[in-house]
C-alpha positions as CSV (number, residue, x, y, z in Angstrom):
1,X,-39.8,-138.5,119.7
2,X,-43.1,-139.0,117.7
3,X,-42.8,-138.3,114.1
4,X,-45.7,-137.2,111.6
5,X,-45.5,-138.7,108.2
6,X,-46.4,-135.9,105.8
7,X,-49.0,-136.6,103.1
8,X,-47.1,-136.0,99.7
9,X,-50.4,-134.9,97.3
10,X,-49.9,-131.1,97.6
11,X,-53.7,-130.7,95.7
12,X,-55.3,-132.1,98.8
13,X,-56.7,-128.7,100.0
14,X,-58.2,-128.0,96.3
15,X,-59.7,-131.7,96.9
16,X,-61.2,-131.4,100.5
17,X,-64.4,-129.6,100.9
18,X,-63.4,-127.3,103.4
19,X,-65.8,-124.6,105.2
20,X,-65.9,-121.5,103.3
21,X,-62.7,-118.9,104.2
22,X,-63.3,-115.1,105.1
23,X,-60.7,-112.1,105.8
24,X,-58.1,-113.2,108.3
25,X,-56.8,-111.5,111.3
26,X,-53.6,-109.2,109.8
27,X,-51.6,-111.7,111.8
28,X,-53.4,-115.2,109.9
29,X,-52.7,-113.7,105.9
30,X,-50.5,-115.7,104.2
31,X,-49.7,-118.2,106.8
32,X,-50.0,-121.7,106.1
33,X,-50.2,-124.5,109.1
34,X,-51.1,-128.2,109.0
35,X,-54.6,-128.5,109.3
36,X,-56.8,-131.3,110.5
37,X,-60.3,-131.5,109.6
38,X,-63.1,-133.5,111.4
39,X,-64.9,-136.2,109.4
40,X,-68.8,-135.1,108.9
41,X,-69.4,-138.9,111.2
42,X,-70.0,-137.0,114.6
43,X,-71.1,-137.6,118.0
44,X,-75.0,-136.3,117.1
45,X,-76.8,-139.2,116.4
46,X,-78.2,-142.3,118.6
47,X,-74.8,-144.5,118.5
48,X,-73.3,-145.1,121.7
49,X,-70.9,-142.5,122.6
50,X,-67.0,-142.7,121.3
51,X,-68.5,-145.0,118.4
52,X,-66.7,-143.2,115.4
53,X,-65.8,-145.9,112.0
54,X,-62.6,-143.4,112.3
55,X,-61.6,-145.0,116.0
56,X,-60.7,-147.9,117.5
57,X,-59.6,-148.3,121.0
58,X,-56.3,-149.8,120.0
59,X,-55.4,-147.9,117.0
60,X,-52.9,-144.8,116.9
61,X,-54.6,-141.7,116.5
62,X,-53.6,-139.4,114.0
63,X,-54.6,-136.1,115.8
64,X,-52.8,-137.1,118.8
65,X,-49.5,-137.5,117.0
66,X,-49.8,-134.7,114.9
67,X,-49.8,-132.7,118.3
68,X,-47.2,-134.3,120.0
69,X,-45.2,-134.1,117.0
70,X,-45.6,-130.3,116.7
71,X,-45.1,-129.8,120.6
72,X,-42.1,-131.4,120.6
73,X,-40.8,-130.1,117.5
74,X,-41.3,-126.8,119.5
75,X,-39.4,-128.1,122.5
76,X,-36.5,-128.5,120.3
77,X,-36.5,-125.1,118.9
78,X,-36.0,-123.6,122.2
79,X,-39.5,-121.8,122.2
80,X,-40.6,-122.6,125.6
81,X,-39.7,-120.7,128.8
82,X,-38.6,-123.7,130.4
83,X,-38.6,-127.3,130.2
84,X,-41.6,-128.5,132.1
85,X,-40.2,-132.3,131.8
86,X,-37.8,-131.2,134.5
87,X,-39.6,-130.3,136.8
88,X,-40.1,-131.9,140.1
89,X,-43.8,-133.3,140.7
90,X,-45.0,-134.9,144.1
91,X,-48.1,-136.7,145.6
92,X,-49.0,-135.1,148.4
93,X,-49.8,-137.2,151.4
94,X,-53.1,-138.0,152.7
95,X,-56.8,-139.6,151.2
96,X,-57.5,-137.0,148.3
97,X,-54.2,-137.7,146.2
98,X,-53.5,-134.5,145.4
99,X,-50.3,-134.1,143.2
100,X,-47.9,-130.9,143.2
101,X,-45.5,-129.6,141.0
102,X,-42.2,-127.1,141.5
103,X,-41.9,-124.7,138.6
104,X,-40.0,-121.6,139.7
105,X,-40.5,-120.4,136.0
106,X,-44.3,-121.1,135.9
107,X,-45.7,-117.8,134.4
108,X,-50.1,-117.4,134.2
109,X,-49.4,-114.6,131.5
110,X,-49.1,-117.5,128.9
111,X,-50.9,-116.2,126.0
112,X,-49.1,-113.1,123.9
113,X,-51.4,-110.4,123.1
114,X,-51.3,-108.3,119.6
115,X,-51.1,-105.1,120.8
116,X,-48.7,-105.7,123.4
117,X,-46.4,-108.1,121.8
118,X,-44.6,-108.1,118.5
119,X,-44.6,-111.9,118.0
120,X,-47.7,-111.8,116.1
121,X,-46.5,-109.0,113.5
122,X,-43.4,-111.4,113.2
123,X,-44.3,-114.4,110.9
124,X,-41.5,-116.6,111.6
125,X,-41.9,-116.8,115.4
126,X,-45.5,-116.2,115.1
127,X,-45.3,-119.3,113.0
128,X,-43.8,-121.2,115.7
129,X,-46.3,-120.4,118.5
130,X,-49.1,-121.7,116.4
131,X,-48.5,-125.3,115.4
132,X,-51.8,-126.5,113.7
133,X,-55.7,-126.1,113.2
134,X,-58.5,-128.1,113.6
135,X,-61.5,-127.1,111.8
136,X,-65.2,-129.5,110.1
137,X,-65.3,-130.8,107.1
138,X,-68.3,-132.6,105.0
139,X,-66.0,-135.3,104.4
140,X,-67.2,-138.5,105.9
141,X,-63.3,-139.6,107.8
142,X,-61.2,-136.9,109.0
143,X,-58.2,-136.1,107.3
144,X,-54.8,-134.1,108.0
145,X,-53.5,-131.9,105.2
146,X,-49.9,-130.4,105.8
147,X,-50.0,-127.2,104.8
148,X,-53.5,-125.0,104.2
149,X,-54.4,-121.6,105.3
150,X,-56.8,-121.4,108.4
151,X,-60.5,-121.7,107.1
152,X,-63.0,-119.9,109.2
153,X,-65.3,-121.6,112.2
154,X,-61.9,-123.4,113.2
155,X,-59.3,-123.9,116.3
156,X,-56.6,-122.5,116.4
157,X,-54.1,-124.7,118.1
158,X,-51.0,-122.5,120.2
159,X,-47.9,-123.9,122.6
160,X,-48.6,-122.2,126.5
161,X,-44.8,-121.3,126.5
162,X,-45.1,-121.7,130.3
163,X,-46.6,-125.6,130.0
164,X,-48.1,-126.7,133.4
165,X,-47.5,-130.3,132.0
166,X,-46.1,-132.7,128.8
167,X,-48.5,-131.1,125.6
168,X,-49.4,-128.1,126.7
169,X,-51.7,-125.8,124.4
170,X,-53.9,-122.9,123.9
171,X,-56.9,-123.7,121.7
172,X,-58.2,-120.5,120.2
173,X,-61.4,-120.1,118.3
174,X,-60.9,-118.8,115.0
175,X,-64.3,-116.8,113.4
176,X,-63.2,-113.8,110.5
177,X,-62.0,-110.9,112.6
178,X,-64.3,-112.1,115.5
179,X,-63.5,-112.4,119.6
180,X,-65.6,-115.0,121.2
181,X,-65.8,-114.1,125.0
182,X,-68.7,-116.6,125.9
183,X,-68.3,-120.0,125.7
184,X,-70.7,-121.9,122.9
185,X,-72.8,-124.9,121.9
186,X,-70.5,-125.6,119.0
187,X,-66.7,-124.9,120.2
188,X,-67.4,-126.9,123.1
189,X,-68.4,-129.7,120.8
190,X,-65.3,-129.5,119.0
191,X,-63.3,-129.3,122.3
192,X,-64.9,-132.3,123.1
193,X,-64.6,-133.9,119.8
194,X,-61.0,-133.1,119.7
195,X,-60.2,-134.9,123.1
196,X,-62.4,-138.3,121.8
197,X,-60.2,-138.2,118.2
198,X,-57.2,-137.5,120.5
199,X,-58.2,-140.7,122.0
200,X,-55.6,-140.4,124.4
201,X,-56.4,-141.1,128.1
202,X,-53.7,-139.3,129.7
203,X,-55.0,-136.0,127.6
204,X,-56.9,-133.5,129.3
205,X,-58.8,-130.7,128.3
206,X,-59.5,-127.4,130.5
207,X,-61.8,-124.5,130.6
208,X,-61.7,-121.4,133.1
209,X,-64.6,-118.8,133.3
210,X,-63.2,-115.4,133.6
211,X,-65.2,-112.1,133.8
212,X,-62.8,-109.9,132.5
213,X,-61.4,-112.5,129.8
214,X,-60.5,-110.8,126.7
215,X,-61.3,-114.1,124.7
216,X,-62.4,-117.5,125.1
217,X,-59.7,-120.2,124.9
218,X,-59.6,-124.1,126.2
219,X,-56.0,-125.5,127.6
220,X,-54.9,-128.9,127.2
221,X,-52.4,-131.0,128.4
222,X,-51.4,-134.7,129.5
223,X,-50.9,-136.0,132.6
224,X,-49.7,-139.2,133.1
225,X,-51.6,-139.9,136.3
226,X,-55.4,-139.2,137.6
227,X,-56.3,-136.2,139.0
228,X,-57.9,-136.0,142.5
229,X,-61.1,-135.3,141.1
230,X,-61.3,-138.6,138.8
231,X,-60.8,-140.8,141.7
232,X,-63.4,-139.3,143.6
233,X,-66.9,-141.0,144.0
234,X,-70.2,-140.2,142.8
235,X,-73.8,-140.0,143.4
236,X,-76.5,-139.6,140.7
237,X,-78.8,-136.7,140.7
238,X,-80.6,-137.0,136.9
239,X,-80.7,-139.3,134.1
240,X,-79.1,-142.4,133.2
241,X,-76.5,-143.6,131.0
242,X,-78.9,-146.0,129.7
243,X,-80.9,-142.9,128.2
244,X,-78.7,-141.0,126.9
245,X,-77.2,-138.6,129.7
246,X,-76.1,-138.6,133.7
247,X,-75.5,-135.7,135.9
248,X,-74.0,-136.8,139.4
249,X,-72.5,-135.1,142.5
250,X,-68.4,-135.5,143.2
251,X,-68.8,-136.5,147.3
252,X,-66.4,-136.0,149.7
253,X,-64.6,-133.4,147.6
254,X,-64.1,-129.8,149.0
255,X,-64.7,-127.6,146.2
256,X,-68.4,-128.1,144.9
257,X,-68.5,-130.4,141.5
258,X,-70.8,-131.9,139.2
259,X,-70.1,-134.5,137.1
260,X,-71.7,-134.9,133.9
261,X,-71.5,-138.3,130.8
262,X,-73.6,-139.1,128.0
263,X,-72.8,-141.9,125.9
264,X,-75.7,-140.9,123.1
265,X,-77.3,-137.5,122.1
266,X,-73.8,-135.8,122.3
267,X,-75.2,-132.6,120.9
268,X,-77.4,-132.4,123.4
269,X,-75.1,-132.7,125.9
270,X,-73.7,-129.9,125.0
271,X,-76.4,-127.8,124.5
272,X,-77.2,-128.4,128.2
273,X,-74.0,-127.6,129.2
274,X,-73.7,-124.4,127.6
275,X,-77.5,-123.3,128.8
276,X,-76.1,-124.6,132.5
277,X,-73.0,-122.2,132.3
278,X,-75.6,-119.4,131.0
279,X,-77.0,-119.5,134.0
280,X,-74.3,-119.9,136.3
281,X,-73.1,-116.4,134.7
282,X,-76.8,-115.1,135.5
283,X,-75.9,-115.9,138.9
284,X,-72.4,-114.5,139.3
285,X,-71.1,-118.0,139.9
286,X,-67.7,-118.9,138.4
287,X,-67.0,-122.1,137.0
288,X,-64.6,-124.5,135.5
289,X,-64.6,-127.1,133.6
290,X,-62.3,-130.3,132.9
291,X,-63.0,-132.9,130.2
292,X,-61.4,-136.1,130.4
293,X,-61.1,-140.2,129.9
294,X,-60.9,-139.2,126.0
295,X,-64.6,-136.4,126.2
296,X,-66.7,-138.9,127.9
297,X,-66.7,-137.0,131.3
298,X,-66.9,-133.3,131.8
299,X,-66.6,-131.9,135.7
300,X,-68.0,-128.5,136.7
301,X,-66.0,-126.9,139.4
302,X,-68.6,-124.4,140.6
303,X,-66.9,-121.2,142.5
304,X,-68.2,-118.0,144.3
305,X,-67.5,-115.0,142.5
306,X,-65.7,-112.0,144.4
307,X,-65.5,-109.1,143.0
308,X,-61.8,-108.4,143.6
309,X,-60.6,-112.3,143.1
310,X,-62.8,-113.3,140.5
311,X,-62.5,-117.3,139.4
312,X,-59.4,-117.6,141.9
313,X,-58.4,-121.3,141.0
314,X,-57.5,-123.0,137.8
315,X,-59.8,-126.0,136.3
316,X,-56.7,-128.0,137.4
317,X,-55.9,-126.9,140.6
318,X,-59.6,-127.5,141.1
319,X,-59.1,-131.0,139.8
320,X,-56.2,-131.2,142.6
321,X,-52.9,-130.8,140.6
322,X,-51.6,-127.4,141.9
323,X,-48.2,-125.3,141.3
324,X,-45.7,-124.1,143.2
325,X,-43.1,-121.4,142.2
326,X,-40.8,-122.1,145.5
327,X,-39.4,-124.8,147.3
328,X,-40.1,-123.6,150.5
329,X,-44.1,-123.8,149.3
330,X,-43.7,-126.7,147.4
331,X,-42.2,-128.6,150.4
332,X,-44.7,-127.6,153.1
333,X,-47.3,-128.3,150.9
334,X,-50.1,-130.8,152.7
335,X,-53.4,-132.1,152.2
336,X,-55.1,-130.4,154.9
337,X,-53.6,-126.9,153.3
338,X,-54.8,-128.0,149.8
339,X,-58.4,-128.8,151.3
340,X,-58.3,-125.2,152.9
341,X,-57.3,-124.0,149.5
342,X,-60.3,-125.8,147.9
343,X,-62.7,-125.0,149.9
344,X,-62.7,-121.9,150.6
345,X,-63.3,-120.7,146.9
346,X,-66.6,-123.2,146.9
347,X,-70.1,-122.0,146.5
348,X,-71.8,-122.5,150.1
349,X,-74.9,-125.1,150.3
350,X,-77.9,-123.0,149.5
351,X,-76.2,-122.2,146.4
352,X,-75.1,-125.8,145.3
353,X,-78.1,-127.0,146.5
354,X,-79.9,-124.7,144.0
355,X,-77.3,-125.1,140.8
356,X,-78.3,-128.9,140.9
357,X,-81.8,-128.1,140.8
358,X,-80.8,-126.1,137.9
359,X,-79.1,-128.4,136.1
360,X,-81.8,-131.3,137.0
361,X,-84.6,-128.5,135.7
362,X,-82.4,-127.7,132.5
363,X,-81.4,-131.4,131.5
364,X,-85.3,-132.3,131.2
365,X,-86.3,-130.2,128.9
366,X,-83.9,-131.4,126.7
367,X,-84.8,-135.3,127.8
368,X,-86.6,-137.8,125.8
């Protein structure tokens, strides 16, 4: 059980220069959650990627405790539909190492909505679902303060009560009485940011493109072994890690993928990312994305779009860890079926062939 040492200096809030608050959600008044704030050291300057004075390879990070503790503490409580640590996971046999899970109580309706459920007009359990915020600061080293309400521009950090894996959570961005739908520049840089201060390897970060999504949202979880996807080899299409960013093809992999790393110019990155998935929306192509090995890598799953299936597969079924709800499925489950699976969501040739000229075309203009 991971334990988080509470700060004792109840002024730290009045102390912290925090990013202006604005009117809450009816559901956010007069709660207060731990918060953590992000140092104003980011990843937007020349230093080699990952190169934060707040993080050292070896040292115990304080984000990633502070999540673990909350998670757990909500495992205890009883608050999740199951308990995903019991559940029975598998590598399937063959060359891809796909890995499969039983979880008769798996549920994809894993986020409550306001209108249709009453947790969020209850502040006790509402309480419970949320466990912390992450939010920037213009303090230099990051810093956790216990209890604060949630400032605007932040994360809003929520259990999945049906966890796919150990850590499970919803992150929410949080913006006055705003809905993002569309994914942006600046929440996927503090995605990313919070996987490299999580500086955990076995966390993973996840992010599914859905037409008809009603609001943006990352997952995250840990796994405790690679995915397919990660062991997978690669062949480089644009840049160079000695510049400052790489884009490269996943080979031998059945579901379309593009790998891309930076370890300088982080921002920018991002910015090509986001202008990327612009265009992929252009061009009715779903996508997904995972970020791992602590937000130095990000894959792009790229998917064709039907109109009555739309985005059929998870980001990490695409990365090759899929679900079952029966046995029967679960034990008849085989690489050749998973393959089948993968595949047959991919874009065809033409269309890959002409997203990586894309994302060649796009990553230029943002070169040096």
């Amino acid at each position: 059980m991971v334990r988080l040492k509470q700060l004792e200096d109840d002024n730290l809030l009045a102390k912290s220069e925090m990013p202006k608050q604005s009117k809450f959600p009816q559901f956010l008044e007069g709660i207060k959650i731990p918060l953590y704030c992000f140092g104003s050291q980011s990843l937007m300057g020349r230093e080699p990627f990952g190169e934060l004075p707040c993080i050292s390879e070896d040292e115990e990070s304080i984000l990633d405790t502070l999540l673990l503790a909350q998670w757990e503490d909500r495992a205890m409580k009883g608050i999740f539909r199951y308990d995903v640590t019991a559940s029975e996971i598998k590598a399937i046999e063959g060359r891809k190492k796909f890995l499969a899970q039983l979880n008769e109580g798996w549920n994809l309706d894993h986020f409550p909505k306001p209108e249709e459920n009453k947790t969020f007009h209850q502040e006790d359990v509402f309480r419970d679902e949320l466990l912390f915020c992450i939010a920037s600061s213009e303090k230099a080293n990051p810093e956790l303060i216990p209890s604060a309400a949630v400032p605007d521009h932040a994360f809003l950090v929520f259990i999945n009560a049906s966890p796919v894996e150990y850590g499970h959570v919803l992150l929410v961005p949080h913006h006055s009485n705003s809905v993002y739908q569309f994914l942006d520049a600046s929440f996927l840089e503090m995605a990313v940011r919070l996987a490299v201060e999580i500086n955990n390897c076995c966390f993973r970060l996840f992010y599914d493109s859905l037409p008809d999504a009603s609001h943006l949202h990352f997952q995250a979880c840990y796994f405790p072994n690679p995915l397919a996807v990660e062991l997978m080899p690669v062949d480089t299409i644009f840049g160079d890690l000695r510049t400052w960013m790489r884009i490269s093809v996943v080979t031998d992999y059945p579901i379309k993928t593009l790998l891309l790393e930076s370890n300088q110019k982080f921002k920018m990155m991002m910015e090509v990312l986001v202008k990327i998935c612009s265009f992929l929306q252009e061009m009715s192509i779903s996508y997904n994305l995972l970020i791992s090995d602590c937000g130095k890598k990000i894959f792009l799953f790229l998917q064709q779009q039907k109109s009555k299936d739309p985005c059929s597969l998870s980001a990490w079924e695409c990365g090759g860890y899929f679900l079952f709800k029966s046995r029967s499925e679960f034990d008849q489950a085989t690489e050749r079926t998973m393959l089948k699976r993968l595949s047959i969501v991919s874009i065809d040739d033409d269309s890959f062939k002409a997203v990586k000229l894309l994302c060649c075309s796009t990553a230029s203009k943002f070169g040096i």
